[in-house]
Structures are given as structure tokens and as C-alpha cells.
C-alpha positions as CSV (number, residue, x, y, z in Angstrom):
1,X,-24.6,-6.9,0.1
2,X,-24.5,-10.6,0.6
3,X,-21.2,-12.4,0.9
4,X,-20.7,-16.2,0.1
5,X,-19.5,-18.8,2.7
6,X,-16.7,-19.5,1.8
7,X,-13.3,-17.1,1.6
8,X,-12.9,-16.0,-1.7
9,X,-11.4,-12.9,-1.0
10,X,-8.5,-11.2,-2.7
11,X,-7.3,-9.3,-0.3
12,X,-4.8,-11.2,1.5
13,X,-5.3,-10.4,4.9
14,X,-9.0,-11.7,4.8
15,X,-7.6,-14.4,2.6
16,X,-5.0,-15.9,5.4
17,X,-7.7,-16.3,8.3
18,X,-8.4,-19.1,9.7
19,X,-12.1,-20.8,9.1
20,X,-12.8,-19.6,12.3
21,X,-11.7,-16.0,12.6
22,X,-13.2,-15.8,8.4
23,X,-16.3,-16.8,10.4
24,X,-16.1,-14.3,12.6
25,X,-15.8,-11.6,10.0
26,X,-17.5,-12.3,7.2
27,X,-21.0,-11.4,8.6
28,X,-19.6,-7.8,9.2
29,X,-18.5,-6.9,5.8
30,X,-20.0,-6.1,2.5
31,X,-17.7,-5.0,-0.8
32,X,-18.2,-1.6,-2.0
33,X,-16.5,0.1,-5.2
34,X,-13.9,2.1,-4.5
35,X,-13.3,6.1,-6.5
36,X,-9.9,7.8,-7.6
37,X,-9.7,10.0,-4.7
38,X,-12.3,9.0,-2.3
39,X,-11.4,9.7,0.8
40,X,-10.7,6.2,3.4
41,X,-9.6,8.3,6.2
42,X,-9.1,11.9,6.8
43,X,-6.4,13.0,9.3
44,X,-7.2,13.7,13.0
45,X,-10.8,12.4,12.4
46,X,-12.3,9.3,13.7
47,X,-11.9,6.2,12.2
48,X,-15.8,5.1,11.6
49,X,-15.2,2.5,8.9
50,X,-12.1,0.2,7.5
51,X,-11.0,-0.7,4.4
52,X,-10.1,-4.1,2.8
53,X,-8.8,-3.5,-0.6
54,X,-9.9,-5.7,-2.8
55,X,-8.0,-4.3,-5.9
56,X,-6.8,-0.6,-6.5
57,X,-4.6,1.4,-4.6
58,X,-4.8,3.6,-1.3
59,X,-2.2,6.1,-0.6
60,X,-1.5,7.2,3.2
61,X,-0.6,11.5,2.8
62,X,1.2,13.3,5.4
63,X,2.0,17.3,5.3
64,X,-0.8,18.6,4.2
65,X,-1.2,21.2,7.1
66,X,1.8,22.4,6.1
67,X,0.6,23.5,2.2
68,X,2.3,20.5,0.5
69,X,2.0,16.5,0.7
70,X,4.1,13.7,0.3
71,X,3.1,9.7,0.2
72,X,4.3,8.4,3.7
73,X,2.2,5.0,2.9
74,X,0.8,2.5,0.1
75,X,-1.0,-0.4,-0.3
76,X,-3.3,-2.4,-2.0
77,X,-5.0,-6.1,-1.4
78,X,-1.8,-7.0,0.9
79,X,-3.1,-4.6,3.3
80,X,-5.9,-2.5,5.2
81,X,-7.0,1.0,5.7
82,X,-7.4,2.2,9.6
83,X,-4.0,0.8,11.5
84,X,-4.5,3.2,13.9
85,X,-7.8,1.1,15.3
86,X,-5.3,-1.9,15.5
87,X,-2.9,-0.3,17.4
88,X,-5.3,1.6,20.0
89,X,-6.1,4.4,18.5
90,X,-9.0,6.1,16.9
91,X,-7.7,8.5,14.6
92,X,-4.8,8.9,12.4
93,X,-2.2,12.0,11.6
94,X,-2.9,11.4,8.4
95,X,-4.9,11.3,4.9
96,X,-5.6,8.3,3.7
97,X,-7.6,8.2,-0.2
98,X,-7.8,5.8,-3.2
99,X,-4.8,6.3,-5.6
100,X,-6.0,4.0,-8.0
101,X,-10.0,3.1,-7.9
102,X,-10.5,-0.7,-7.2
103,X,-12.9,-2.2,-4.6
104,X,-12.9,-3.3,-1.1
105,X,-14.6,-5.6,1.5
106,X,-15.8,-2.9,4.5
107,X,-16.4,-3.5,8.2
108,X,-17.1,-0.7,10.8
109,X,-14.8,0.6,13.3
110,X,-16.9,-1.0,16.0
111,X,-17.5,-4.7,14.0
112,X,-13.7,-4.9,13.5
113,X,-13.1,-4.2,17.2
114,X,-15.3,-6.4,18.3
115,X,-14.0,-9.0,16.3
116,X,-10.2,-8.6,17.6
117,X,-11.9,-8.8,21.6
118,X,-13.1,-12.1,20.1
119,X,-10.2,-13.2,18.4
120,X,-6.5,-13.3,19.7
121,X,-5.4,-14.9,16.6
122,X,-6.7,-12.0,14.1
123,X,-5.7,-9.0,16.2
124,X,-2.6,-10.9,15.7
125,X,-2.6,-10.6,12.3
126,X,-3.8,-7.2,12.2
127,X,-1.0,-6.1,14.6
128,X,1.4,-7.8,12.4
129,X,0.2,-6.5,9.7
130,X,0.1,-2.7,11.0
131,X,3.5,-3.2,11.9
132,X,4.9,-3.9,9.0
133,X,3.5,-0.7,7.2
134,X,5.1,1.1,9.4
135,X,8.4,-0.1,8.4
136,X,7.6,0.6,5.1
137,X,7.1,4.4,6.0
138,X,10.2,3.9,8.0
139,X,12.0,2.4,4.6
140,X,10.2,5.2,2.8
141,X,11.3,8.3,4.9
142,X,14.9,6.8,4.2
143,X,14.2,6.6,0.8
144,X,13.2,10.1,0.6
145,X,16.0,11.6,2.7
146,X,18.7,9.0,1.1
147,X,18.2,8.3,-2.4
148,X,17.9,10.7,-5.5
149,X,14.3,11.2,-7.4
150,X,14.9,8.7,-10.3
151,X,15.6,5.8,-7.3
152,X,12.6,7.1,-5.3
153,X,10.5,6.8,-8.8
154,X,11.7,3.2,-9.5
155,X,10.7,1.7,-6.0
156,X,7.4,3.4,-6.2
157,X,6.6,2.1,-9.4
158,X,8.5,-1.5,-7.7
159,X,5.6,-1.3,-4.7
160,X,2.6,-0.2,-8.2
161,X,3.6,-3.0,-9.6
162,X,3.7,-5.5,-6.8
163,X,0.2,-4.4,-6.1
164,X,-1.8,-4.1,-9.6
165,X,-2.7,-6.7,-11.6
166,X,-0.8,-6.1,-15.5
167,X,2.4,-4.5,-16.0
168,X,1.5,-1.2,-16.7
169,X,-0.4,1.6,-14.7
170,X,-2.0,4.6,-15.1
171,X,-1.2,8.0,-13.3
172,X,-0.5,11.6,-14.0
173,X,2.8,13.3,-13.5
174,X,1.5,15.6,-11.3
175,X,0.2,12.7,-8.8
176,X,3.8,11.7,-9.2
177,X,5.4,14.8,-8.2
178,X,2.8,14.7,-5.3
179,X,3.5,11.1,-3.8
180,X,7.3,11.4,-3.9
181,X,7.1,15.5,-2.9
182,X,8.7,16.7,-5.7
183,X,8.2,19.2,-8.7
184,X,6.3,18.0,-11.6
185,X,9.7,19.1,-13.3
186,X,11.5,16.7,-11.4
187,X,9.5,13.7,-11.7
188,X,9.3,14.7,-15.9
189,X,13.1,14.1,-15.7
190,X,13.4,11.1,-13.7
191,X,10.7,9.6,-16.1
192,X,12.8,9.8,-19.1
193,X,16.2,8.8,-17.3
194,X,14.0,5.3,-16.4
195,X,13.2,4.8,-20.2
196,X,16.4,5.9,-21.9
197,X,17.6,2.8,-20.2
198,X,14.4,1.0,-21.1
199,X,13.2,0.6,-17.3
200,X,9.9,1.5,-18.4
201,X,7.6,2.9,-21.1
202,X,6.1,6.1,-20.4
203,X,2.6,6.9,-22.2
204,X,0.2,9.4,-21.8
205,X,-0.7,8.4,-18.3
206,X,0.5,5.2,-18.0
207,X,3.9,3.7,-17.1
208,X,4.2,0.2,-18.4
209,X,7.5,-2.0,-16.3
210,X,10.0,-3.1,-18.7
211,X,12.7,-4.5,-16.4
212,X,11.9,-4.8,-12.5
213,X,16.0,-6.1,-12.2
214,X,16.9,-3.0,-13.6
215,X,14.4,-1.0,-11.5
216,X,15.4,-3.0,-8.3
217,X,19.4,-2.6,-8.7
218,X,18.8,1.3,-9.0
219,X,16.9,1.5,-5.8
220,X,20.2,0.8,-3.9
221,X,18.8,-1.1,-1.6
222,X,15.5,1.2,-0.5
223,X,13.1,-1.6,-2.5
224,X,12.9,-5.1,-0.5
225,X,13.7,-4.7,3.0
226,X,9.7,-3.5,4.0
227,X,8.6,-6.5,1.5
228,X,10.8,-9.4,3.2
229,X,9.3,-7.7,7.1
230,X,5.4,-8.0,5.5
231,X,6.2,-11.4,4.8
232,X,8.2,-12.1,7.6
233,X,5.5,-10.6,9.7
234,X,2.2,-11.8,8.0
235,X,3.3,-15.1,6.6
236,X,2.2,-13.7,3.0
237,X,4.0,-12.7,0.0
238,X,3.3,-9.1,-0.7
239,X,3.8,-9.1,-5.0
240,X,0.5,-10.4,-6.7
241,X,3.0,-13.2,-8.2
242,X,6.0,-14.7,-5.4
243,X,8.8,-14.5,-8.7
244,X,8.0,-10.7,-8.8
245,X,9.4,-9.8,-5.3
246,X,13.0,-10.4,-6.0
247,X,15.5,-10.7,-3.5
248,X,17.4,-7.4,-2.3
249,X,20.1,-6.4,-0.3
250,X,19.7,-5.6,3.3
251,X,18.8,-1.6,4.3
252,X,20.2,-0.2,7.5
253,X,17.8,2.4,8.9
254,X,19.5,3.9,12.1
């Protein structure tokens, strides 16, 4: 479809670039409505098409070959689908689908190549940007090795919340126990240890946020360190509102 002149993007990324490298861009991309579940990439396949989220959520899967899955990656309209392209490669190790449905703006493989030959200043970007999801896998393999389920729980729900629009989100504890490679008992647990000390409200598929502080200071640490580096690294906040990404102390990954 038709895009306007102007940048009126939510997405972030798109949103930062110059009037130059937008120009560049924008005649490659069209918006397209993203499905729970749709596949964006599908592990050791080539990349043919990139996502700009636009609102929703995608998830980045790793393990499946070996009969169970775990969430090694996440992001929303700070961030892009198909890294791997960025960084030289045509193919990822890993599944990549829509967590939460939403929309994006879409270039090919080839159009988004063509425009980093053409642009130093957006590969740039793009490089930064790919770099700083991979320290929040980094952050996010610590977390899982480091911290216990209920801690795991409240900096996922920290990195939902920076991403979605209200305070409240919908998913199933079974996706749960799948994105943090737990059981489904486990995550049940962890769930009602966040709202006996009114962390969060826990519907029937939704979590609403109650108290991010709270949520933050149980994290020990694992929340904040990947969101300073995108921001560090991008020049843009990562939380949909700057107060919402609260200062946290310094992680050390070895």
C-alpha cells in the first residue's frame, strides 16, 4: 500500500532516520497486519522479508530441535525482525513469530540491503541496533541461569510493558511457561507470589502492572542493563514513555 511523505512511523528505528535515509526507505515498505503466531522468520531458512513492528510483539525462540523452546529474544516497535541480514548473514538459528498480533512496516531482504550499500548512516543504525538485542539475549541467558522463576517472570512482564501500549496484557500461562522454559506449574506459582504482593493483577489471560518499582527491585539487577545499551547504542529510549524505564543497578555478565 501507499505510504505518506512524511515519517510518521511508530516504530522507532524508522522513526530516528534521517530525512534522507527515511527517503531512502520509505519507497520499499508497505504496512501489513501482523497474526498471534505468524511466523517472521523460521530458523535456518532464508531471510526473504523484514519486519518493522509497528505495535505487537515478536518473540525470537531457540531449542526447538531439541523438543522444547525457550524465548532467547523480544521486541516490539523499538526494534526489527531479521538481524541476521544486518550482520551478514542470511539466515538465523532461530524462530522468530508474533507474540502479540500488532502491525508492521515490511521491506524485502534485497530492498533493505540495498538500502544499507546506499547508506552508511542506516546500516549504522541497524548495526547498532542488532547489537544491542544481542545483549539482551546475553542479559536474558543470565537471567535464566541466575535468577529464580518469579524474577524471570517480573522482568518479562518489565520488557511487555515497556513495549505495549496500556498497562495490562494479555497471554496464556502456557505461552508463559514456554517463553521463560518452565512448567505451566511453575509459572502458575510465580504468578500468585507477584500479586500476593500486589505486583500485578492476574485475570483470565491478562496481567495488568501494578507496581513496575516493585517488579524492577525483584529482578536483582537482570531488568535495565540491555535497556540503558539500546539506548546507549541507538540514541532512543526503549519504554513507550522515558519515566517507565527506571534506573537499575549495574549487571555483570562474565
Amino acid at each position: 500500500m501507499s505510504l505518506p511523505d512524511g515519517n510518521i512511523f511508530q516504530n522507532r528505528l524508522l522513526a530516528a532516520l534521517s530525512a534522507t535515509d527515511f527517503g531512502l526507505i520509505v519507497p520499499y515498505l508497505d504496512t501489513v497486519h501482523l497474526s498471534l503466531r505468524q511466523p517472521l522468520e523460521n530458523a535456518h531458512e532464508t531471510i526473504d522479508t523484514v519486519y518493522f513492528l509497528e505495535s505487537g510483539l515478536g518473540s525470537i525462540v531457540a531449542g526447538k530441535e531439541c523438543g522444547s523452546s525457550i524465548e532467547v529474544g523480544l521486541f516490539g516497535r523499538d526494534g526489527m525482525s531479521g538481524t541476521s541480514l544486518v550482520l551478514g548473514d542470511t539466515e538465523s538459528p532461530f524462530d522468530c513469530f508474533v507474540q502479540m498480533s500488532g502491525s508492521a512496516a515490511r521491506i524485502s531482504s534485497d530492498d533493505l540491503q540495498s538500502v544499507m550499500l546506499q547508506s552508511t548512516s542506516f546500516k549504522s543504525l541497524m548495526t547498532r541496533y542488532a547489537r544491542a538485542l544481542g545483549i539482551q539475549t546475553t542479559c536474558t541467558a543470565w537471567a535464566n541461569a541466575e535468577i529464580k522463576v518469579e524474577a524471570r517472570l517480573a522482568r518479562w512482564i518489565l520488557m511487555v510493558d515497556d513495549r505495549t501500549d496500556e498497562d495490562h496484557f494479555r497471554v496464556t500461562h502456557e505461552f508463559l511457561a514456554m517463553m521463560l522454559g518452565v512448567r505451566r506449574a511453575g509459572v502458575t506459582v510465580a504468578i500468585k507470589m507477584l500479586e500476593a504482593q500486589c505486583m500485578i493483577r492476574s485475570e483470565y489471560r491478562e496481567i495488568f502492572v501494578l507496581n513496575r518499582h516493585a517488579l524492577i527491585a525483584l529482578t536483582r539487577g537482570a531488568y535495565g542493563p540491555a535497556e540503558v545499551e539500546y539506548s546507549r547504542l541507538t540514541g532512543i529510549t526503549c519504554a513507550n514513555r522515558s519515566f517507565r524505564l527506571d534506573p537499575a543497578p549495574p549487571l555483570s555478565i562474565v
